[in-house]
C-alpha positions as CSV (number, residue, x, y, z in Angstrom):
1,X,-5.8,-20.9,5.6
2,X,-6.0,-20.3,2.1
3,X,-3.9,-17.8,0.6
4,X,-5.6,-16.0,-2.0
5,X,-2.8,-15.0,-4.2
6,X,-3.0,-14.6,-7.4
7,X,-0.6,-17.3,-9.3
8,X,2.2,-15.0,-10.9
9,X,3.0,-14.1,-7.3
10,X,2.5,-17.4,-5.7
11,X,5.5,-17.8,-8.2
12,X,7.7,-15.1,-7.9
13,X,7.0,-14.9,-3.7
14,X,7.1,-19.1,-3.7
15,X,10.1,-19.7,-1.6
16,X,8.4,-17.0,0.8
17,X,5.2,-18.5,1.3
18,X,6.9,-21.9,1.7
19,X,9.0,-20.9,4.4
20,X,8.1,-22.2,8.2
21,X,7.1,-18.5,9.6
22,X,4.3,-17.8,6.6
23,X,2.5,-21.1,7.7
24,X,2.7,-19.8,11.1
25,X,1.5,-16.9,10.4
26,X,-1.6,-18.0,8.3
27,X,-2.5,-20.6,10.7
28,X,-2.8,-17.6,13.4
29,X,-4.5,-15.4,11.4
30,X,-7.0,-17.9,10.5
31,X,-7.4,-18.5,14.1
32,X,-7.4,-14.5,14.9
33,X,-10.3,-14.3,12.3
34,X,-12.5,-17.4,14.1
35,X,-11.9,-16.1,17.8
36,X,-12.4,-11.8,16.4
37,X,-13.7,-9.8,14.0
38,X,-10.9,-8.7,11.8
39,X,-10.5,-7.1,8.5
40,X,-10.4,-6.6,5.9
41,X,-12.5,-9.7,4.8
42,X,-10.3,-12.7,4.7
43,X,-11.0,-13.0,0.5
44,X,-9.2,-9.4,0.2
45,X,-6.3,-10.3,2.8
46,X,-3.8,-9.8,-0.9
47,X,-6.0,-7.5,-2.7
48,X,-3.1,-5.3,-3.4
49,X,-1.3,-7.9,-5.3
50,X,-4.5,-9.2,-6.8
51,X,-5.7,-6.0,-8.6
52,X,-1.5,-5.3,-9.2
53,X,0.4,-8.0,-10.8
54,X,4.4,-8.3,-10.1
55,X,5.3,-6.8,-14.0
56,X,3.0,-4.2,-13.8
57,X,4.6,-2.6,-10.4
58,X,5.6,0.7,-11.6
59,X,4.5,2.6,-7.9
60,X,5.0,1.1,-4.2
61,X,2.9,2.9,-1.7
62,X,3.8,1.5,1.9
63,X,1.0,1.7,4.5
64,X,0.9,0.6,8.2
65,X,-2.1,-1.8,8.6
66,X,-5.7,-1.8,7.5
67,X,-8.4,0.1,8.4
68,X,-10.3,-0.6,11.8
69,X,-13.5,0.2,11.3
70,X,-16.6,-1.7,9.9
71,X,-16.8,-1.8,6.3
72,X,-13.9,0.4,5.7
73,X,-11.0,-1.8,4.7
74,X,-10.6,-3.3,1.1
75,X,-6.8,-4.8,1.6
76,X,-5.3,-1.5,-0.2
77,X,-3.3,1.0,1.8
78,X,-5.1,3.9,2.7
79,X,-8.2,2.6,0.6
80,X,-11.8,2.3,1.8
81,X,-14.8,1.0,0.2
82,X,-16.9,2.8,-1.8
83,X,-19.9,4.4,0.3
84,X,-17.1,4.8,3.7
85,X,-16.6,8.5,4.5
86,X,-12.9,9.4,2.9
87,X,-10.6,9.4,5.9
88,X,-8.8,12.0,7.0
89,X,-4.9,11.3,5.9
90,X,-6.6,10.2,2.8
91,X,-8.2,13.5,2.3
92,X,-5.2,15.0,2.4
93,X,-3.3,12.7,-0.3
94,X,-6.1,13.8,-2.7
95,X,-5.9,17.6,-1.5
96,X,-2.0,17.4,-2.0
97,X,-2.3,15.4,-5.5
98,X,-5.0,18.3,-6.6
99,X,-2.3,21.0,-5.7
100,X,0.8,19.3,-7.3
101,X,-1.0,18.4,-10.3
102,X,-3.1,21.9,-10.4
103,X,-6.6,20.1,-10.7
104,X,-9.9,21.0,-9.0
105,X,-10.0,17.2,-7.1
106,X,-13.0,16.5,-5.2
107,X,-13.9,12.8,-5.0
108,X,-17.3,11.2,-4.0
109,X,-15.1,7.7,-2.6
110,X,-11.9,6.9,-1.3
111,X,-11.6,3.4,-2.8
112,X,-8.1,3.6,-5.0
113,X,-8.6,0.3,-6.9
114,X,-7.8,2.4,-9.8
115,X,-5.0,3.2,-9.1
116,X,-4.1,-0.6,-7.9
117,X,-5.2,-1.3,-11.7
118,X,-3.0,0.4,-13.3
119,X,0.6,-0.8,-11.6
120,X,0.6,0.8,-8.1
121,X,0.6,-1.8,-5.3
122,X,-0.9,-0.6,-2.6
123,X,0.9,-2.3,0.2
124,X,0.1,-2.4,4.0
125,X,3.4,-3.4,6.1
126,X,0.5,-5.9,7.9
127,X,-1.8,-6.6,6.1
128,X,-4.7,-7.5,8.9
129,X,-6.0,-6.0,12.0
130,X,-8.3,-6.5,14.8
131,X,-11.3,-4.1,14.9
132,X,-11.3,-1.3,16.6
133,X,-7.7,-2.1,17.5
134,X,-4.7,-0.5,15.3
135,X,-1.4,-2.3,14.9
136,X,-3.3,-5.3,16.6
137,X,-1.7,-7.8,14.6
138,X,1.8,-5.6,13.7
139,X,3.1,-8.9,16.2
140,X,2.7,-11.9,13.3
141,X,4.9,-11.5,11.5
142,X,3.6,-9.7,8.7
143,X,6.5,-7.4,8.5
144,X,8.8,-10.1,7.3
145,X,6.5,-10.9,4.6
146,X,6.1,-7.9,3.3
147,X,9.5,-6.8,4.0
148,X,10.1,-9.5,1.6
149,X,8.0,-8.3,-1.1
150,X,9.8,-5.2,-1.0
151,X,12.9,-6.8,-1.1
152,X,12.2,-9.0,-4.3
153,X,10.8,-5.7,-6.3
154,X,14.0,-3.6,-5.7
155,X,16.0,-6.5,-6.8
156,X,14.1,-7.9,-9.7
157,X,12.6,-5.0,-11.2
158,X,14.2,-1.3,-12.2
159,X,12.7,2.3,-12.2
160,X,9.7,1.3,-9.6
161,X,9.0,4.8,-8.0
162,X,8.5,4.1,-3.9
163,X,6.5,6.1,-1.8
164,X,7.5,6.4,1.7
165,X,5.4,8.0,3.6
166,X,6.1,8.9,7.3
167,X,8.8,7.3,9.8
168,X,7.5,4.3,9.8
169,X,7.7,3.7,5.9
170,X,11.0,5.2,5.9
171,X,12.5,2.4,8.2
172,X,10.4,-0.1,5.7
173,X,12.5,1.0,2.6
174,X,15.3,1.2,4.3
175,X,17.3,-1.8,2.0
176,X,15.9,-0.4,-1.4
177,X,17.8,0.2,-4.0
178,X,18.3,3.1,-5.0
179,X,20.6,3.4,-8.0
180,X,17.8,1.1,-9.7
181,X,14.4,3.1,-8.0
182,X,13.3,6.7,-7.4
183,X,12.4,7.0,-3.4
184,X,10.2,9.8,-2.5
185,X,9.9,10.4,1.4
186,X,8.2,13.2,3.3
187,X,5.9,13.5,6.1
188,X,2.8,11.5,6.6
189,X,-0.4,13.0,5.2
190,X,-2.3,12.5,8.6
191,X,-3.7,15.7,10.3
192,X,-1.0,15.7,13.0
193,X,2.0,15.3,10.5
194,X,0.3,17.5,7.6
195,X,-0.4,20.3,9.9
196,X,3.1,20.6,10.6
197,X,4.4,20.9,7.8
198,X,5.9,17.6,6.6
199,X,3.3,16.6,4.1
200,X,2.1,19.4,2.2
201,X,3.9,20.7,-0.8
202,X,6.1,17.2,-1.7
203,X,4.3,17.0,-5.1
204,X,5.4,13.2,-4.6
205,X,2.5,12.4,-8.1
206,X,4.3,14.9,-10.5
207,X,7.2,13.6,-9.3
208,X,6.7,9.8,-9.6
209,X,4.9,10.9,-13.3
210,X,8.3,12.6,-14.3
211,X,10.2,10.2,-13.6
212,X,8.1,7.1,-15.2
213,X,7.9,9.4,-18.6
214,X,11.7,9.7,-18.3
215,X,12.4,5.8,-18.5
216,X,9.3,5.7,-21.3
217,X,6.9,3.9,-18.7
218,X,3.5,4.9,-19.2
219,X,2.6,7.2,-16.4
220,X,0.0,7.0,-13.7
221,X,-3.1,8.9,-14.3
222,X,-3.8,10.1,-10.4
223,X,-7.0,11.4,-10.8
224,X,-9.2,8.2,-12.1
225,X,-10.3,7.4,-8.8
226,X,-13.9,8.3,-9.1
């Protein structure tokens, strides 16, 4: 399969891509995508490092896999294409951001390219899925990938601001550094977590903003997502 990467992190991820497992992997999800339908579309696969280049990282958001559903997925974490009703847990990130940052928020799409744009990678832990069937492909391997990816940014870069969201993002950014790296972790913003009480109120885009203006990195403007 070809991988659709743009070239500064073909570069930096080289010695991952080149290693025995990624050619597995892309030769079975080449084959997953002939034999089902799976998303997103195989030309968006690495959109999250495609719209985010490696020295523009300033914010990792860490995701489980893609959305399921027809038409929904656009290779960012909890993105969907314009036109796709705003899903639930992403409803709640925007009603969270509009209450930590004391804005009247109400977006028309849940597409978060902009936010890709301007240095925050967007990052599924797998980044395909069978349709209609979460976590359908969390067996390929993806996860050492993208472990990987993680990896490389806590090592290589300083004052990246991660976003761990929920239990399972938690164990993701386990090895992070984080004398170099602010880590934010609460609950996930899915109904089931927020209504308990673990997602609400962890003003995780002041936050991230604070910190960025404190090491004079330009800081992320939430809102621009319309």
């Amino acid at each position: 399969m070809q991988i659709n990467l743009n070239p500064e992190w073909q570069s930096i991820l080289s010695n991952e891509i080149q290693k025995p497992y990624f050619q597995d992997l892309m030769e079975t999800v080449e084959e997953e995508y002939k034999i089902h339908t799976c998303y997103p579309p195989k030309d968006l696969i690495f959109a999250a490092f495609n719209y985010c280049s490696f020295k523009d990282v300033k914010v990792v958001i860490i995701g489980q896999d893609p959305y399921h559903g027809k038409g929904e997925a656009n290779g960012l974490c909890f993105s969907v294409n314009d036109g796709v009703r705003i899903p639930p847990s992403l409803r709640n990130i925007f009603r969270e951001m509009s209450d930590d940052l004391g804005t009247i928020f109400m977006p028309t799409s849940g597409n978060l390219e902009a936010w890709a744009k301007q240095g925050v990678l967007l990052l599924n832990a797998s980044l395909t899925v069978r349709e209609d069937n979460p976590n359908s492909h969390k067996h390929l391997k993806w996860n050492v990938f993208t472990d990987a990816v993680i990896q490389k940014i806590s090592e290589e870069k300083e004052h990246v601001v991660f976003l761990l969201w929920g239990n399972f993002a938690h164990k993701k950014g386990l090895k992070i550094d984080r004398n170099k790296h602010l880590v934010l972790e609460s609950g996930h913003p899915s109904p089931m977590s927020a209504n308990q009480g673990k997602w609400f109120g962890n003003k995780h885009f002041s936050k991230t903003n604070d910190y960025l203006k404190q090491n004079g990195i330009e800081t992320i403007s939430w809102i621009s997502v319309d």
